[in-house]
C-alpha positions in Angstrom: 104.5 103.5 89.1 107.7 102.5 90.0 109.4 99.0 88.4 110.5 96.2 90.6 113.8 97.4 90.5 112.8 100.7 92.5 110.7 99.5 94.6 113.5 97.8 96.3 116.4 100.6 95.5 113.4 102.4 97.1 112.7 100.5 100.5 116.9 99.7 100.7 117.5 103.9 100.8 115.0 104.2 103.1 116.7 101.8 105.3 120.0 103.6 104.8 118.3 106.6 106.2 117.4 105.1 109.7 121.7 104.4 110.2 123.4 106.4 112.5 127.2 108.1 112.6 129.2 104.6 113.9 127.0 101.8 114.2 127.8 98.2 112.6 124.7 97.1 110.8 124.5 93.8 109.3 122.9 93.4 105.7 120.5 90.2 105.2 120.0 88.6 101.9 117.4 90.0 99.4 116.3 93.7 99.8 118.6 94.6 102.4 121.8 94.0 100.1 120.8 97.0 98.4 121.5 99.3 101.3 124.8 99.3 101.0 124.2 101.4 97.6 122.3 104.4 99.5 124.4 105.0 102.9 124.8 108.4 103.0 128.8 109.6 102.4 128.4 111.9 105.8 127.5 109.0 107.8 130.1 105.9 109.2 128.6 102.7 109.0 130.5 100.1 108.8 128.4 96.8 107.3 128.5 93.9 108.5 128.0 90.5 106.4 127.0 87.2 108.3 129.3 84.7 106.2 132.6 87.0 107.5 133.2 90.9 106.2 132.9 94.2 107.9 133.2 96.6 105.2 130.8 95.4 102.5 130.4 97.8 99.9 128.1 98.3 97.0 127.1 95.9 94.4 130.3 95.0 92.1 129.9 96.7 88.3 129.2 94.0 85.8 132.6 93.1 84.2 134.3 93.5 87.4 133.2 90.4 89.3 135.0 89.0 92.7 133.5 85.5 92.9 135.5 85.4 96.3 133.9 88.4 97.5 130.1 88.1 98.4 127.2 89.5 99.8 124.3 87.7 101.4 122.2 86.9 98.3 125.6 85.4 97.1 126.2 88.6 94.1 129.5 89.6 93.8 129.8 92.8 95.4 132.7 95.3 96.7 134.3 96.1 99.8 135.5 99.7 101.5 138.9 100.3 102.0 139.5 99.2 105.6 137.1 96.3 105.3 138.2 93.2 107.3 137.3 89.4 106.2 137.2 86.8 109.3 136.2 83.3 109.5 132.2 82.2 110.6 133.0 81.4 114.6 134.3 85.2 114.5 130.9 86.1 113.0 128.4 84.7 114.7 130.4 85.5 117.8 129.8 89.3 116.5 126.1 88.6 116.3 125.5 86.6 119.4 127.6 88.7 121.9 125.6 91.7 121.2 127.9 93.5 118.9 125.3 94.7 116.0 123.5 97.9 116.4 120.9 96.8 113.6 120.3 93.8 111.2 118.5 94.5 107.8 116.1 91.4 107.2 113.5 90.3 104.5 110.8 88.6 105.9 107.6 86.8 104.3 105.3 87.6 107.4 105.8 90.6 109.8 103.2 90.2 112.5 101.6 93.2 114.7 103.7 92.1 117.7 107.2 92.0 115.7 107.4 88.3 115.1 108.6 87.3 112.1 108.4 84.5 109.5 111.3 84.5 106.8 112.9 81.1 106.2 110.3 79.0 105.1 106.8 78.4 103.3 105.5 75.4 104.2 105.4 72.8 101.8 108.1 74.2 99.9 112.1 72.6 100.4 114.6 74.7 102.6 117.9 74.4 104.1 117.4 75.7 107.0 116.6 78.8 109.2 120.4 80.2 108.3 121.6 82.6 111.1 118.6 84.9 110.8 117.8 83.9 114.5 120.7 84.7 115.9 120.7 88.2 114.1 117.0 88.9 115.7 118.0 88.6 119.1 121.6 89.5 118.6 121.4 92.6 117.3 120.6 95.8 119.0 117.7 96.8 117.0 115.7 94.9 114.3 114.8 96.0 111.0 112.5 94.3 108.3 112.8 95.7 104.5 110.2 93.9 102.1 107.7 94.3 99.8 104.2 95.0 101.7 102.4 92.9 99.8 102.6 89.2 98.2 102.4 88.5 94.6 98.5 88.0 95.1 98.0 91.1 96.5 98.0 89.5 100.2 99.1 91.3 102.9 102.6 90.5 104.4 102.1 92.5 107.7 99.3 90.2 109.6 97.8 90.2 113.0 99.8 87.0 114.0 102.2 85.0 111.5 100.6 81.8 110.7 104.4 80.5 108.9 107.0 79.2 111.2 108.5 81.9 112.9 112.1 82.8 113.1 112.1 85.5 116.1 109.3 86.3 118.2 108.1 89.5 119.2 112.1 91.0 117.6 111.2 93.5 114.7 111.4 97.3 115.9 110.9 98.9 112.6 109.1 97.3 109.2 109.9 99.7 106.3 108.2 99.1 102.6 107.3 100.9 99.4 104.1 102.1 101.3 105.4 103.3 104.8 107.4 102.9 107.6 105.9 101.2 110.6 107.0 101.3 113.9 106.3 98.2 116.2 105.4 99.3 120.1 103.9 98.4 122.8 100.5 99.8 121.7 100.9 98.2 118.6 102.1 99.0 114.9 102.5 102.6 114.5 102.3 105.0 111.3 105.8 107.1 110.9 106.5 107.7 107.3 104.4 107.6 104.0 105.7 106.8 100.5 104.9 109.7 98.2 101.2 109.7 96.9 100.4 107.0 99.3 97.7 107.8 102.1 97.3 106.6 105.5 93.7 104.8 104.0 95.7 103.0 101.7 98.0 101.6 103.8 95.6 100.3 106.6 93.7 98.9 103.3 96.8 96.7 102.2 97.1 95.9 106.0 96.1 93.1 107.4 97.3 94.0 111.3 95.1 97.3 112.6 97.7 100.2 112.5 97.6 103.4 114.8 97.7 106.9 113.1 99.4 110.0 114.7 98.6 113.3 113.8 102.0 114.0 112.4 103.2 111.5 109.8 106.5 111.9 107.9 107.5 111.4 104.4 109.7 108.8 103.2 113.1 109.7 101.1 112.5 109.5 97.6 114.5 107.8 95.0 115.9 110.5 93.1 116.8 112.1 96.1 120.1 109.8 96.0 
């Protein structure tokens, strides 16, 4: 069983794996920080971060901190050689005018259409939706990483969010320690399993109905980095 740690090292190289040669991806806060340790060296992808870096790197060392320098969760993290920093009209204008190939997003609720729910719980104090909503329908293609299940055991991949949503009907691709689940017009499809995961198990742990191919892949494993 892996630790919490690898579950999300897990989801984020998974992630990394969907990038291709040139595209700008931005990197949400949470889970999707990680993938900036797991892009593959043969691959150019420049990352984007929503508060005003192209270049974000991996997670800074311990001992080695840039309190200047941050990712989206707000750890202090590194940048590549020909990073650029800009100010937040430059950013968003990035986002907005189409610019993105992919964003990387957590999400509380991914439902079977591709809306999503990630900014708020009701009940619970927030400052706001963030730029989230302009990443969903700025960005060329949509990507959720989470955990496929809450705390309780409750699925996080529903039939239809019941949280207030922060895109509707955006998310392309939802990839978590179980599988990898395309969103299309037929509904959520099967691509990838987790090692020793089944296809049984993850329609179990799924609230939404999922369709099955005949050919499912395999996700990348950990120790494969």
């Amino acid at each position: 069983m892996m630790t919490k740690q690898e579950i999300r090292e897990f989801i984020a190289k998974n992630v990394a794996e969907e990038f291709e040669d040139g595209w700008l991806v931005n990197l949400g806060a949470g889970i999707p920080t990680h993938v900036a340790n797991h892009i593959p060296d043969d691959k150019l992808v420049m990352t984007h971060v929503e508060a005003g870096l192209i270049g974000c790197g991996p997670l800074a060392e311990r001992g080695h901190y840039d309190y200047t320098l941050v990712d989206a969760s707000t750890r202090p993290t590194t940048k590549t050689y020909d990073a650029v920093c800009f100010e937040s009209p430059m950013s968003f204008g990035i986002i907005r005018g189409g610019h993105l190939d992919v964003t990387v997003l957590g999400a509380l609720q991914v439902d079977q259409e591709g809306s999503m729910a990630n900014w708020i719980i009701p009940g619970k104090s927030l400052q706001g939706v963030g730029g989230a909503m302009d990443l969903c329908v700025g960005a060329k293609k949509v990507i959720v990483a989470m955990e496929h299940t809450t705390k309780d055991g409750k699925s996080k991949i529903v039939k239809k969010c019941d949280m207030p949503l922060t895109c509707f009907k955006e998310v392309n691709t939802i990839i978590t320690e179980l599988a990898i689940l395309d969103v299309t017009d037929h509904g959520l499809q099967l691509r990838a399993l987790a090692p020793g995961i089944s296809a049984e198990e993850v329609q179990k742990k799924t609230e939404a109905e999922i369709i099955i191919p005949e050919t499912i892949q395999h996700m990348v494993e950990l120790q494969e980095d």
